[in-house]
mmCIF file of the N, C-alpha and C atoms, coordinates in Angstrom:
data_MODEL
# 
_entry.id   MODEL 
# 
loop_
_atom_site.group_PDB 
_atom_site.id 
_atom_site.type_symbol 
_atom_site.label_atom_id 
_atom_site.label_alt_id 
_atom_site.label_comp_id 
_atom_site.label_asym_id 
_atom_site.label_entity_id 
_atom_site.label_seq_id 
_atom_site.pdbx_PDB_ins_code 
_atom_site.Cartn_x 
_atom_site.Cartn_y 
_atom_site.Cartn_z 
_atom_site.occupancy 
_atom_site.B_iso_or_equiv 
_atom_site.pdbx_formal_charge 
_atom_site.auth_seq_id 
_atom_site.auth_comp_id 
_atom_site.auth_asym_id 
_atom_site.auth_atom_id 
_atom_site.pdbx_PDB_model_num 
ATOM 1   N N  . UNK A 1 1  ? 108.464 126.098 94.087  1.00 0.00 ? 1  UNK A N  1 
ATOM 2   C CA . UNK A 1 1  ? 109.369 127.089 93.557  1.00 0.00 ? 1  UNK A CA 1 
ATOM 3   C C  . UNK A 1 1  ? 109.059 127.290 92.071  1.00 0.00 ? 1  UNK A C  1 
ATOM 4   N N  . UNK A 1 2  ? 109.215 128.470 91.754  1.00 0.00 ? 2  UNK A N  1 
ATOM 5   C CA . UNK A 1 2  ? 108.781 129.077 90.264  1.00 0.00 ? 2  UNK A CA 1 
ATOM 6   C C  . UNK A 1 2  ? 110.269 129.463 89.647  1.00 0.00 ? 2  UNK A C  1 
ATOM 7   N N  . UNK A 1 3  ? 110.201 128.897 88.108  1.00 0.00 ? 3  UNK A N  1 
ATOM 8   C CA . UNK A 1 3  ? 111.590 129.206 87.771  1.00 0.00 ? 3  UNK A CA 1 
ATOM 9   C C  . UNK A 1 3  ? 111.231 130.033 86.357  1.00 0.00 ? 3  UNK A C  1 
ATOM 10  N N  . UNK A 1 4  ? 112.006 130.708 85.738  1.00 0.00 ? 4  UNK A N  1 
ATOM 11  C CA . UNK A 1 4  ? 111.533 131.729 84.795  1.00 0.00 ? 4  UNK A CA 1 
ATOM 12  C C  . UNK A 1 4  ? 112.824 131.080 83.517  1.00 0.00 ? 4  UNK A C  1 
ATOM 13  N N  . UNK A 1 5  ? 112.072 131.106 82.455  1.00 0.00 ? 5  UNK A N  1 
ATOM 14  C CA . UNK A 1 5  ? 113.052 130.503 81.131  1.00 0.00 ? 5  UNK A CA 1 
ATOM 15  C C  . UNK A 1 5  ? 112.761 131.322 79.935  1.00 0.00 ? 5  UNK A C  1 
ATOM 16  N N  . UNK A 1 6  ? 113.615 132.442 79.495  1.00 0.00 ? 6  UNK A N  1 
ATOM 17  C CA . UNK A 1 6  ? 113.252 132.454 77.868  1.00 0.00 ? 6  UNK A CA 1 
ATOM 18  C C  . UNK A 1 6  ? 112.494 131.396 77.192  1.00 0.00 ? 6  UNK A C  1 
ATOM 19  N N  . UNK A 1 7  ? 111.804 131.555 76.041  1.00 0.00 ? 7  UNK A N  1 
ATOM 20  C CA . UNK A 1 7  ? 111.383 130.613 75.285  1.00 0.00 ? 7  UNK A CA 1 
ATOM 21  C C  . UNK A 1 7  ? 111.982 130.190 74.457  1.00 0.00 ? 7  UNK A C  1 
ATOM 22  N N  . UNK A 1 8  ? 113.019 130.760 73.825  1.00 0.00 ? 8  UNK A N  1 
ATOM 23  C CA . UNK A 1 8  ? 114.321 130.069 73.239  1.00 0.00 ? 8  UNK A CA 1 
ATOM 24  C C  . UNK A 1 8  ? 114.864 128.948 74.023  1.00 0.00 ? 8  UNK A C  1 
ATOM 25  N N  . UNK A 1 9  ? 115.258 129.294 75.686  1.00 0.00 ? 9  UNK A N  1 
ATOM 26  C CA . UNK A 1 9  ? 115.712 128.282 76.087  1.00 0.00 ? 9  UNK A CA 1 
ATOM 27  C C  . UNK A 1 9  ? 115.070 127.514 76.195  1.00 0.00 ? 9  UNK A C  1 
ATOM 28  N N  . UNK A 1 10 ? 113.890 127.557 76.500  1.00 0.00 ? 10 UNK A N  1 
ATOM 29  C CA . UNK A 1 10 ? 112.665 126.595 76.561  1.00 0.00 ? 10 UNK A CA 1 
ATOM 30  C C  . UNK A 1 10 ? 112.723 125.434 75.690  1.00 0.00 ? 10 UNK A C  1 
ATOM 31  N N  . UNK A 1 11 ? 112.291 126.248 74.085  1.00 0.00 ? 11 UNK A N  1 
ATOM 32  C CA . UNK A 1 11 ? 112.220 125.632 72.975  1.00 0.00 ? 11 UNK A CA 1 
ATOM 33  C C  . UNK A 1 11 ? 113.278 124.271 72.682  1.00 0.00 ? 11 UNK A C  1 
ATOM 34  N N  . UNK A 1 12 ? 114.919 124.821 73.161  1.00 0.00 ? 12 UNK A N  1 
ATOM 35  C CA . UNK A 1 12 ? 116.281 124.085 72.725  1.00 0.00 ? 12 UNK A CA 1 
ATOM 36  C C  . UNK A 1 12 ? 116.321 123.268 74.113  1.00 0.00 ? 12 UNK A C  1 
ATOM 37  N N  . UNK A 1 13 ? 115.691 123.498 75.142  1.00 0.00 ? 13 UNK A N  1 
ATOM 38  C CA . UNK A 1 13 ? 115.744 122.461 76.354  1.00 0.00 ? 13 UNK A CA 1 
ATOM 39  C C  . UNK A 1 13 ? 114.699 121.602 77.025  1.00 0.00 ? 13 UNK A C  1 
ATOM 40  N N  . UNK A 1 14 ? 113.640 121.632 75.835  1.00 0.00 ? 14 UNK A N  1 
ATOM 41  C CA . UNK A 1 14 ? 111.991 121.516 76.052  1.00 0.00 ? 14 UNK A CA 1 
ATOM 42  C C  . UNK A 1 14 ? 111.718 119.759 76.905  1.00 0.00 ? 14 UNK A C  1 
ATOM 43  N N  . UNK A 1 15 ? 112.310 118.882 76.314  1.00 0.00 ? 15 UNK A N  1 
ATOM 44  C CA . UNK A 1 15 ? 111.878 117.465 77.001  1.00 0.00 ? 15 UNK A CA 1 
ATOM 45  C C  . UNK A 1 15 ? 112.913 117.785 78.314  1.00 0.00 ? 15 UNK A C  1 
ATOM 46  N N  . UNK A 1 16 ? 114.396 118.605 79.143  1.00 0.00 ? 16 UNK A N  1 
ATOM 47  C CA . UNK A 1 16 ? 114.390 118.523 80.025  1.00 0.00 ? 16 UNK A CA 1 
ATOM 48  C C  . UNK A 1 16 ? 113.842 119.302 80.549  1.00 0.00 ? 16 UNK A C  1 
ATOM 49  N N  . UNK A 1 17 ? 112.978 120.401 80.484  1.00 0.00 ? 17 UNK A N  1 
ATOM 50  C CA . UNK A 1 17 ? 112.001 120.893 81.015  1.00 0.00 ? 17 UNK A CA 1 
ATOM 51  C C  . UNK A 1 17 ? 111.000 120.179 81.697  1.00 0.00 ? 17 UNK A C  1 
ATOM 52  N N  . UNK A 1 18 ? 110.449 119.598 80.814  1.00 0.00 ? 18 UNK A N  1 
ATOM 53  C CA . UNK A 1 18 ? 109.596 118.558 80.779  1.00 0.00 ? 18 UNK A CA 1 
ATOM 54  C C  . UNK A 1 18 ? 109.902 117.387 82.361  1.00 0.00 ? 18 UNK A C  1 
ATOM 55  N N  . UNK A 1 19 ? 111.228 117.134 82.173  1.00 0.00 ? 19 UNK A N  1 
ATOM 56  C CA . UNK A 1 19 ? 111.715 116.140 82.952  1.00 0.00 ? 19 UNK A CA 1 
ATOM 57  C C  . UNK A 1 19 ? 111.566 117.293 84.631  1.00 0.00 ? 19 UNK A C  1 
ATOM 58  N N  . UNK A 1 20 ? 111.929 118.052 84.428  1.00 0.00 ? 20 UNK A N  1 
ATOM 59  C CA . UNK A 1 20 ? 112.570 118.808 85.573  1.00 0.00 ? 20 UNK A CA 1 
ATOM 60  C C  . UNK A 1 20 ? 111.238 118.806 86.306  1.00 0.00 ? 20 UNK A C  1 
ATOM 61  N N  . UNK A 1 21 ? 110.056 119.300 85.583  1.00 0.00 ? 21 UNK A N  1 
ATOM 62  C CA . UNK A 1 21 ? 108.539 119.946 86.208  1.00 0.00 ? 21 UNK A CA 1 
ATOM 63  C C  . UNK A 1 21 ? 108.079 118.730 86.912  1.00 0.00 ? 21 UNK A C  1 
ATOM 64  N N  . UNK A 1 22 ? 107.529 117.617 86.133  1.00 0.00 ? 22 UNK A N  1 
ATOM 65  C CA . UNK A 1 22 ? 107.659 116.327 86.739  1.00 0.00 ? 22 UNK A CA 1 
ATOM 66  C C  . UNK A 1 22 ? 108.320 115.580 87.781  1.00 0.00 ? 22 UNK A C  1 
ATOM 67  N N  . UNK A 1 23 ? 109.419 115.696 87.932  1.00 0.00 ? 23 UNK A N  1 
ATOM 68  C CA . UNK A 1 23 ? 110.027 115.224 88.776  1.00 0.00 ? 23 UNK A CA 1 
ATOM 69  C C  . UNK A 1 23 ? 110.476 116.032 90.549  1.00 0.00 ? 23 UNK A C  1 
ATOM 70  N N  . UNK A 1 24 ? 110.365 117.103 89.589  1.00 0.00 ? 24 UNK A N  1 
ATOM 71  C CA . UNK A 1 24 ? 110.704 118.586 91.280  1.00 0.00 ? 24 UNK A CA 1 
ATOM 72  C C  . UNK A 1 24 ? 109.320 119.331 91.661  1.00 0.00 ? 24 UNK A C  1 
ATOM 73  N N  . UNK A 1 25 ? 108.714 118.884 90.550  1.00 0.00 ? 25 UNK A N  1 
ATOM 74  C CA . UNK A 1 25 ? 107.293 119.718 90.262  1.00 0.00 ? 25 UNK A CA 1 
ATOM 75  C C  . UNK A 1 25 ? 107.046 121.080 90.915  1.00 0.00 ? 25 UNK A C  1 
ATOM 76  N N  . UNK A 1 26 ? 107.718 121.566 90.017  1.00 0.00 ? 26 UNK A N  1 
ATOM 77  C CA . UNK A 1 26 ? 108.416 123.034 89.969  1.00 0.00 ? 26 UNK A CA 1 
ATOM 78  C C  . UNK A 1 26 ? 107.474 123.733 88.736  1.00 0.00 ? 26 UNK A C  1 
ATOM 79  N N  . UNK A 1 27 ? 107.055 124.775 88.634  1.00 0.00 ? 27 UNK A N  1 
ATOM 80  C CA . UNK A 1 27 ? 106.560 125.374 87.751  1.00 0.00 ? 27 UNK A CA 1 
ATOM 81  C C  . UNK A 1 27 ? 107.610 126.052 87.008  1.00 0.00 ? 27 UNK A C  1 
ATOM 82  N N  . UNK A 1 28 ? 107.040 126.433 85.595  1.00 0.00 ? 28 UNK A N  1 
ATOM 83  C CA . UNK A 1 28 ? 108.197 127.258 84.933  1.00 0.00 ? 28 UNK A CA 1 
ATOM 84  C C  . UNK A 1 28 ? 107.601 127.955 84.130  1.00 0.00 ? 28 UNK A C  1 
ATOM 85  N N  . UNK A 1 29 ? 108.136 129.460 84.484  1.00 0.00 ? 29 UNK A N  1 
ATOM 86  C CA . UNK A 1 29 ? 106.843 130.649 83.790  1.00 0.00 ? 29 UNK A CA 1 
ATOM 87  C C  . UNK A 1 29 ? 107.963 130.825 82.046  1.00 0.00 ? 29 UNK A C  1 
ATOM 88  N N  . UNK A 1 30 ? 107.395 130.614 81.035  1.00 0.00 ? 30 UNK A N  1 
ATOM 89  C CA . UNK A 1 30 ? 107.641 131.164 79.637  1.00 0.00 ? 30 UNK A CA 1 
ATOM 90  C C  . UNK A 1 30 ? 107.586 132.344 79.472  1.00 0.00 ? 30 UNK A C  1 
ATOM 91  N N  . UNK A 1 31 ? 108.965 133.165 79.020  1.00 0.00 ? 31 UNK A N  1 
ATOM 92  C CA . UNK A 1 31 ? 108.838 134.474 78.620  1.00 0.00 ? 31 UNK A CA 1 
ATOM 93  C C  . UNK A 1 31 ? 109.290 134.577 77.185  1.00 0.00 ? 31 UNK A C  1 
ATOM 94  N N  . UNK A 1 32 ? 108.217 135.650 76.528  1.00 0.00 ? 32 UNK A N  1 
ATOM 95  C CA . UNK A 1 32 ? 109.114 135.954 75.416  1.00 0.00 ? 32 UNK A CA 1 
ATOM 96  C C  . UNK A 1 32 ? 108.749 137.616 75.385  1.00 0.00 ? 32 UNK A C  1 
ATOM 97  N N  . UNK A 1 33 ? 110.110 138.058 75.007  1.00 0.00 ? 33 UNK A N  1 
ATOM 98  C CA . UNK A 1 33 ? 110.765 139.667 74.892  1.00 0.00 ? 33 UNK A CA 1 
ATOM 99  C C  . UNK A 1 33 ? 110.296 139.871 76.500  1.00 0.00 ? 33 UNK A C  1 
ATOM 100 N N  . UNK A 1 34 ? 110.681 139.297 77.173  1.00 0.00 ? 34 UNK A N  1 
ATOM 101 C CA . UNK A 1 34 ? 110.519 139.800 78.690  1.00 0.00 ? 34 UNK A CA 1 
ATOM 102 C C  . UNK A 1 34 ? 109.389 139.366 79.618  1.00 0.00 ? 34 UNK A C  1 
ATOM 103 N N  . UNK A 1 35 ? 108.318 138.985 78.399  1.00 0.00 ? 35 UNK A N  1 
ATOM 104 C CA . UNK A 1 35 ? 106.904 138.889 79.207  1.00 0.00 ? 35 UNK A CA 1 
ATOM 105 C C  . UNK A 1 35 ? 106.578 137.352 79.166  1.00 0.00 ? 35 UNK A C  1 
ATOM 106 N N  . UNK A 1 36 ? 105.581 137.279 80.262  1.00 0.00 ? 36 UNK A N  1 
ATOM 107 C CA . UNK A 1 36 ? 105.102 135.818 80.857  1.00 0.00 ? 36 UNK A CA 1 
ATOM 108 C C  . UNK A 1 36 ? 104.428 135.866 79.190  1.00 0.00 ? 36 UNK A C  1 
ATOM 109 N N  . UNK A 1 37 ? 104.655 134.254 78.527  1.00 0.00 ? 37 UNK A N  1 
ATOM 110 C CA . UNK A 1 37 ? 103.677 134.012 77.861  1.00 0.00 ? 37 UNK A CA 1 
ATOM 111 C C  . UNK A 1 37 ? 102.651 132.291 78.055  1.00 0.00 ? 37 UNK A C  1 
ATOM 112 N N  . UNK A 1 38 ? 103.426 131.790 78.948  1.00 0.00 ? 38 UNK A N  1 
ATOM 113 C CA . UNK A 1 38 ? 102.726 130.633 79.134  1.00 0.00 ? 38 UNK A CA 1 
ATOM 114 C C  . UNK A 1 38 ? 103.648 130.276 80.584  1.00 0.00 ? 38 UNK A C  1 
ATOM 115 N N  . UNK A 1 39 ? 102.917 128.860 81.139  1.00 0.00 ? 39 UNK A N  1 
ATOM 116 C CA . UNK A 1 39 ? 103.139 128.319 82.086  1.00 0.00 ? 39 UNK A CA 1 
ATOM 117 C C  . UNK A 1 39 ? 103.032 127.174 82.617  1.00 0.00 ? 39 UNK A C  1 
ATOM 118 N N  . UNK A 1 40 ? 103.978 126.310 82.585  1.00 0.00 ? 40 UNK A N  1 
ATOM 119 C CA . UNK A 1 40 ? 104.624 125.040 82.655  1.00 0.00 ? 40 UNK A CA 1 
ATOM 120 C C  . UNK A 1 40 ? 104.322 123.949 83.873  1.00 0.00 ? 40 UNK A C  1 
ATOM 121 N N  . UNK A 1 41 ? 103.153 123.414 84.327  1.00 0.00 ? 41 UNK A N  1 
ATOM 122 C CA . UNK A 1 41 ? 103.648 123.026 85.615  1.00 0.00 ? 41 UNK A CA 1 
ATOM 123 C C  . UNK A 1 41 ? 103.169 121.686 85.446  1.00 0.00 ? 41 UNK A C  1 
ATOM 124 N N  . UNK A 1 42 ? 103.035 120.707 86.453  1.00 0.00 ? 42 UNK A N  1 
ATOM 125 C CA . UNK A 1 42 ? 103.082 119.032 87.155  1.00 0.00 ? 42 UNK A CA 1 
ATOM 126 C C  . UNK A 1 42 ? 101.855 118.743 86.677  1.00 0.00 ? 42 UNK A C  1 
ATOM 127 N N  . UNK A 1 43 ? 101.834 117.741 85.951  1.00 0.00 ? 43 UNK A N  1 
ATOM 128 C CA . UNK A 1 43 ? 100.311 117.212 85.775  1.00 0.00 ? 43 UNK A CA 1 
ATOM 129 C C  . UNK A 1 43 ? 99.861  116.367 87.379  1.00 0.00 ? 43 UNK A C  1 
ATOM 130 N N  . UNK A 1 44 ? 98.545  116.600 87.562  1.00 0.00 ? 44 UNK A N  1 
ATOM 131 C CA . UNK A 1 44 ? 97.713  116.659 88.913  1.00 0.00 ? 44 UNK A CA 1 
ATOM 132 C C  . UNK A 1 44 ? 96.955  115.803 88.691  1.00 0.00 ? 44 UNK A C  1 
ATOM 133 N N  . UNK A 1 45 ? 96.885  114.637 88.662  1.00 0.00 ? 45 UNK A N  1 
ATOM 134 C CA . UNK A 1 45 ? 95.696  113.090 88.426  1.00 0.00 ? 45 UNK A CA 1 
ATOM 135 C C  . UNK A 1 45 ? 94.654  113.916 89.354  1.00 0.00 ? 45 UNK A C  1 
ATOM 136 N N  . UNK A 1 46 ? 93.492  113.894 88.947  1.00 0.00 ? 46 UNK A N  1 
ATOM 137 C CA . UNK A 1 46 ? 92.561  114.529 89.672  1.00 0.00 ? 46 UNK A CA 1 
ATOM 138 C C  . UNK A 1 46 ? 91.352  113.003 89.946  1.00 0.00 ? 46 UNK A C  1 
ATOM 139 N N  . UNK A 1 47 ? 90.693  112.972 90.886  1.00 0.00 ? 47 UNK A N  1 
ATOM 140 C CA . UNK A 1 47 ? 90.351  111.675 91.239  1.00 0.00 ? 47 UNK A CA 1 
ATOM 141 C C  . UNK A 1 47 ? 89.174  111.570 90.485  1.00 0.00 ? 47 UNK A C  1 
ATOM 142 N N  . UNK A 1 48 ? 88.229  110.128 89.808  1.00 0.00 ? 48 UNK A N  1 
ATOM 143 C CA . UNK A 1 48 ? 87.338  110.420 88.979  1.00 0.00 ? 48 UNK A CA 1 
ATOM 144 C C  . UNK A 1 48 ? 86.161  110.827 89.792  1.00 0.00 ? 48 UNK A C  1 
ATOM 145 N N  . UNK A 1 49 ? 85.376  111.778 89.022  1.00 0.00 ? 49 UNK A N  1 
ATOM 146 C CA . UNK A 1 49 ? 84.028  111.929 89.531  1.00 0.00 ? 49 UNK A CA 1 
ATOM 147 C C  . UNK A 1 49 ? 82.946  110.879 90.395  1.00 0.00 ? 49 UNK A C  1 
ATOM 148 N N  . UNK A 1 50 ? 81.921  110.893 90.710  1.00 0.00 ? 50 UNK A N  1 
ATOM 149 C CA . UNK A 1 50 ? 81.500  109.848 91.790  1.00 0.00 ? 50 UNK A CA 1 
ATOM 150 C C  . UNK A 1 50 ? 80.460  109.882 90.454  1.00 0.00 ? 50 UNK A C  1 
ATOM 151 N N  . UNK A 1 51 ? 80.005  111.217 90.146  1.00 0.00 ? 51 UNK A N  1 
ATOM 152 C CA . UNK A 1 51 ? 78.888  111.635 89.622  1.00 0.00 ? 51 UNK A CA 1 
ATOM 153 C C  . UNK A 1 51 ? 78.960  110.475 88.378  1.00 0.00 ? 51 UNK A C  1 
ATOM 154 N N  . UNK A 1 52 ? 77.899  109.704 87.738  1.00 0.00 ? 52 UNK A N  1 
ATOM 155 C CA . UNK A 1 52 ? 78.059  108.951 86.517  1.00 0.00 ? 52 UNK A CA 1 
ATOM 156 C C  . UNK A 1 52 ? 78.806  107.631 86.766  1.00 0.00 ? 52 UNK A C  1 
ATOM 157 N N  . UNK A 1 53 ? 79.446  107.321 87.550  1.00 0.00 ? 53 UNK A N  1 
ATOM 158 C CA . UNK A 1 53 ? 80.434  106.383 87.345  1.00 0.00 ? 53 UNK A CA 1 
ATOM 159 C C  . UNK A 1 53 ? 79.346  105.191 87.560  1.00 0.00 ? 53 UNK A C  1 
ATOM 160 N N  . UNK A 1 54 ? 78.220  104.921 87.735  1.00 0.00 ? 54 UNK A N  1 
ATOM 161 C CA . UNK A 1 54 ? 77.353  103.993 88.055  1.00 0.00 ? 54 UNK A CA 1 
ATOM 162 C C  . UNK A 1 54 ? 76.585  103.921 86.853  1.00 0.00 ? 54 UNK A C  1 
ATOM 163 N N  . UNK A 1 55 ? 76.748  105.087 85.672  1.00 0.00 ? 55 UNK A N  1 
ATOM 164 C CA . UNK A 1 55 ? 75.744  104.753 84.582  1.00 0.00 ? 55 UNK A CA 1 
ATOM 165 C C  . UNK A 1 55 ? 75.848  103.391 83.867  1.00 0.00 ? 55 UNK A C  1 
ATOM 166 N N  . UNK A 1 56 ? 75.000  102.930 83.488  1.00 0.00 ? 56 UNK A N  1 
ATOM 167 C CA . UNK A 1 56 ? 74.535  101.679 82.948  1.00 0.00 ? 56 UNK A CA 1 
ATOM 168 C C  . UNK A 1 56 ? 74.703  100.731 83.519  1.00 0.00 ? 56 UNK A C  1 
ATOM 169 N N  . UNK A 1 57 ? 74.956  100.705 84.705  1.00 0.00 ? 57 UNK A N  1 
ATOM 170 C CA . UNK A 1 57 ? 74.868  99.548  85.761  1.00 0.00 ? 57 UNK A CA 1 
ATOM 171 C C  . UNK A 1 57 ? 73.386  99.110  86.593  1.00 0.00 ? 57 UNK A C  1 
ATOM 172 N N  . UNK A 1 58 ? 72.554  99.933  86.141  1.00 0.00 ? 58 UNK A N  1 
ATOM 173 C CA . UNK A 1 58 ? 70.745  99.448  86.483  1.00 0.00 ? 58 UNK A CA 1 
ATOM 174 C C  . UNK A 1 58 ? 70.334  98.920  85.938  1.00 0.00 ? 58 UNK A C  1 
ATOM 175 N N  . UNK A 1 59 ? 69.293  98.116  86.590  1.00 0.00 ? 59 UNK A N  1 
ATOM 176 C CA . UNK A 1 59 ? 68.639  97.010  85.226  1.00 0.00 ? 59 UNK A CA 1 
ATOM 177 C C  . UNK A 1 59 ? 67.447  97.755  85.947  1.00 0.00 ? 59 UNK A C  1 
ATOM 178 N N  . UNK A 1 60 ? 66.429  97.613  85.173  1.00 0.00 ? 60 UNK A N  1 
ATOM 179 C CA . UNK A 1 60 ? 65.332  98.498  85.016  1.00 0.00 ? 60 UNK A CA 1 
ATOM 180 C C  . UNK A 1 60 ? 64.170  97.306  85.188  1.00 0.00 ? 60 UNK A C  1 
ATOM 181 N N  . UNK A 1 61 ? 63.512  96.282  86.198  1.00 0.00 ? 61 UNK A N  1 
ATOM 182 C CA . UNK A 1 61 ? 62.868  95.267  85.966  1.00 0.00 ? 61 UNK A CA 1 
ATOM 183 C C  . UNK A 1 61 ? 61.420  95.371  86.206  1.00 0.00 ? 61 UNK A C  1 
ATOM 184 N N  . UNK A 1 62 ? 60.897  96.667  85.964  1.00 0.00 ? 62 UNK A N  1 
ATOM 185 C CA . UNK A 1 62 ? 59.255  96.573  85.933  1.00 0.00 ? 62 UNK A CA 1 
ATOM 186 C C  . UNK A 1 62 ? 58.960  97.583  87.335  1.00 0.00 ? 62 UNK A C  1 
ATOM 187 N N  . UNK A 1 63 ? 57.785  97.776  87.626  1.00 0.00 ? 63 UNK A N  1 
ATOM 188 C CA . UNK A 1 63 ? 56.951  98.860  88.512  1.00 0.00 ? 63 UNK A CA 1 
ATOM 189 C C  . UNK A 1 63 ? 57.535  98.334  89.880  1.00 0.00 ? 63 UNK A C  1 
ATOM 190 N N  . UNK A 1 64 ? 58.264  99.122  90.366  1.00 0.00 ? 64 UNK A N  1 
ATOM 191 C CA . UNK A 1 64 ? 58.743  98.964  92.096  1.00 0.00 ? 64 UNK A CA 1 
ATOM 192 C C  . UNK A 1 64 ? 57.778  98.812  93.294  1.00 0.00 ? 64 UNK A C  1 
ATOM 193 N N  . UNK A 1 65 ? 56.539  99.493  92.560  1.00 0.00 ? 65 UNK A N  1 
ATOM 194 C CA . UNK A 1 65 ? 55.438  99.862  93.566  1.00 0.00 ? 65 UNK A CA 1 
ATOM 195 C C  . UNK A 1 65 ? 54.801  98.562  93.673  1.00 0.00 ? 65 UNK A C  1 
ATOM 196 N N  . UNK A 1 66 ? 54.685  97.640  92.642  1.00 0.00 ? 66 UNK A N  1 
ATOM 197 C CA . UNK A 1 66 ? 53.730  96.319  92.827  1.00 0.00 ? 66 UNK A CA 1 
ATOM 198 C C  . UNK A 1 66 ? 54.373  94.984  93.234  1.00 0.00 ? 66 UNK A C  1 
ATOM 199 N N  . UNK A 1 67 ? 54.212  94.718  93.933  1.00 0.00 ? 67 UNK A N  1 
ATOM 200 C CA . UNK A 1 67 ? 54.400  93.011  94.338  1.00 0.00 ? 67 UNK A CA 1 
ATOM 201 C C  . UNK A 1 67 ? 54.104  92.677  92.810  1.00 0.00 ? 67 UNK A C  1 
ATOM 202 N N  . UNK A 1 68 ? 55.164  91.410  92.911  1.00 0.00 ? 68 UNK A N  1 
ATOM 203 C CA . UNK A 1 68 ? 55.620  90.621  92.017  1.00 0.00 ? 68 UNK A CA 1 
ATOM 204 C C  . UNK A 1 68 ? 54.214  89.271  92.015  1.00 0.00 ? 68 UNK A C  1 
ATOM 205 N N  . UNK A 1 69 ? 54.244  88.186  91.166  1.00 0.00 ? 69 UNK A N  1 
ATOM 206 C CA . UNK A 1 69 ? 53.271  87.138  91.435  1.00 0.00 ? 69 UNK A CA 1 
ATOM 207 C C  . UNK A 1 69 ? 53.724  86.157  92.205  1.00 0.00 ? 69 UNK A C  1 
ATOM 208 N N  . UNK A 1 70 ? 54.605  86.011  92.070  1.00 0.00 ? 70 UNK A N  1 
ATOM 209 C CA . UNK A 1 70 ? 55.267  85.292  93.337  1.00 0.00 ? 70 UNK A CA 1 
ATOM 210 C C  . UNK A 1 70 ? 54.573  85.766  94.999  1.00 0.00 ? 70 UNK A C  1 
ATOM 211 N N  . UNK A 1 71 ? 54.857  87.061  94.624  1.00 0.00 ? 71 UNK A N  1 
ATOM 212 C CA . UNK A 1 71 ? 54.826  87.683  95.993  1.00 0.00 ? 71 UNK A CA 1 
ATOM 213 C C  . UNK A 1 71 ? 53.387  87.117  96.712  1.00 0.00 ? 71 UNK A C  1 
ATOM 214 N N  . UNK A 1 72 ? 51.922  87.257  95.594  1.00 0.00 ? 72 UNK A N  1 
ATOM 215 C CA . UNK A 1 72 ? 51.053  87.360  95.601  1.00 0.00 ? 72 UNK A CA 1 
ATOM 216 C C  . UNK A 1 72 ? 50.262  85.785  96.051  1.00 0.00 ? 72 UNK A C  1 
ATOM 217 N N  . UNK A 1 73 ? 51.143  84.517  95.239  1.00 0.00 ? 73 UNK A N  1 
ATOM 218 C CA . UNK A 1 73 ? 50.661  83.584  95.563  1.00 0.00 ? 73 UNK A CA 1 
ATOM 219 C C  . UNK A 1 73 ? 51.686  83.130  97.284  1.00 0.00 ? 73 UNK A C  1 
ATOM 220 N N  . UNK A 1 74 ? 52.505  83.711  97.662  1.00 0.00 ? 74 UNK A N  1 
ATOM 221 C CA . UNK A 1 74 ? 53.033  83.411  99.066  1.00 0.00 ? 74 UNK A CA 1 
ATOM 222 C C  . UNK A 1 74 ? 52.295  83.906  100.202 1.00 0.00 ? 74 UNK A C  1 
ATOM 223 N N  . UNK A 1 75 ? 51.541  84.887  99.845  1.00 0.00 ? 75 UNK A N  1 
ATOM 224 C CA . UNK A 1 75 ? 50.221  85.788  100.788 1.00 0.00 ? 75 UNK A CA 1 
ATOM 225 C C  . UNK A 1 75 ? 49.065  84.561  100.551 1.00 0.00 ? 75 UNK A C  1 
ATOM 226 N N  . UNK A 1 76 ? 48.876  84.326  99.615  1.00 0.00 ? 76 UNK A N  1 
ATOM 227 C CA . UNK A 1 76 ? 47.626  83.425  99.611  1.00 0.00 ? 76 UNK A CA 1 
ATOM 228 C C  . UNK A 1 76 ? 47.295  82.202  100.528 1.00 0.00 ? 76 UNK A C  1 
ATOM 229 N N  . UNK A 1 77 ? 48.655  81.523  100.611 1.00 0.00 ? 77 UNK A N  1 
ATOM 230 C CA . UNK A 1 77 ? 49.003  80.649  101.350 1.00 0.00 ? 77 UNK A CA 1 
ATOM 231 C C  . UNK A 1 77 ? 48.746  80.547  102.841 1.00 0.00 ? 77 UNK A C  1 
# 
């Protein structure tokens, strides 16, 4: 539900505004001299990205492509 408030009333009722959107999570369109000038609604936790969340968690330990020396003296064997 959308509720419509002067910005006067806005201004003189602003933290229960605040309370009301939050809690009913109700939008509330701002008018001043009649017209929409802003718009009030529920903050939305948006979930974190996947993208990045792994940066700096690689360790970087040398050429993937080559057997290690280890590797090399267990073949020998």
């Amino acid at each position: 539900m959308t509720k419509t408030m002067k910005a006067s009333e806005c201004k003189a009722k602003f933290l229960g505004v605040l309370d009301e959107v939050a809690t009913k999570h109700e939008r509330v369109i701002v008018t001043k001299n009649g017209k929409p000038v802003a718009e009030i609604v529920p903050f939305v936790e948006r979930p974190k990205s996947i993208i990045g969340a792994l940066k700096g968690s690689v360790t970087y330990m040398g050429d993937l492509d080559e057997p290690t020396d280890e590797d090399w003296e267990a073949l020998k064997e």
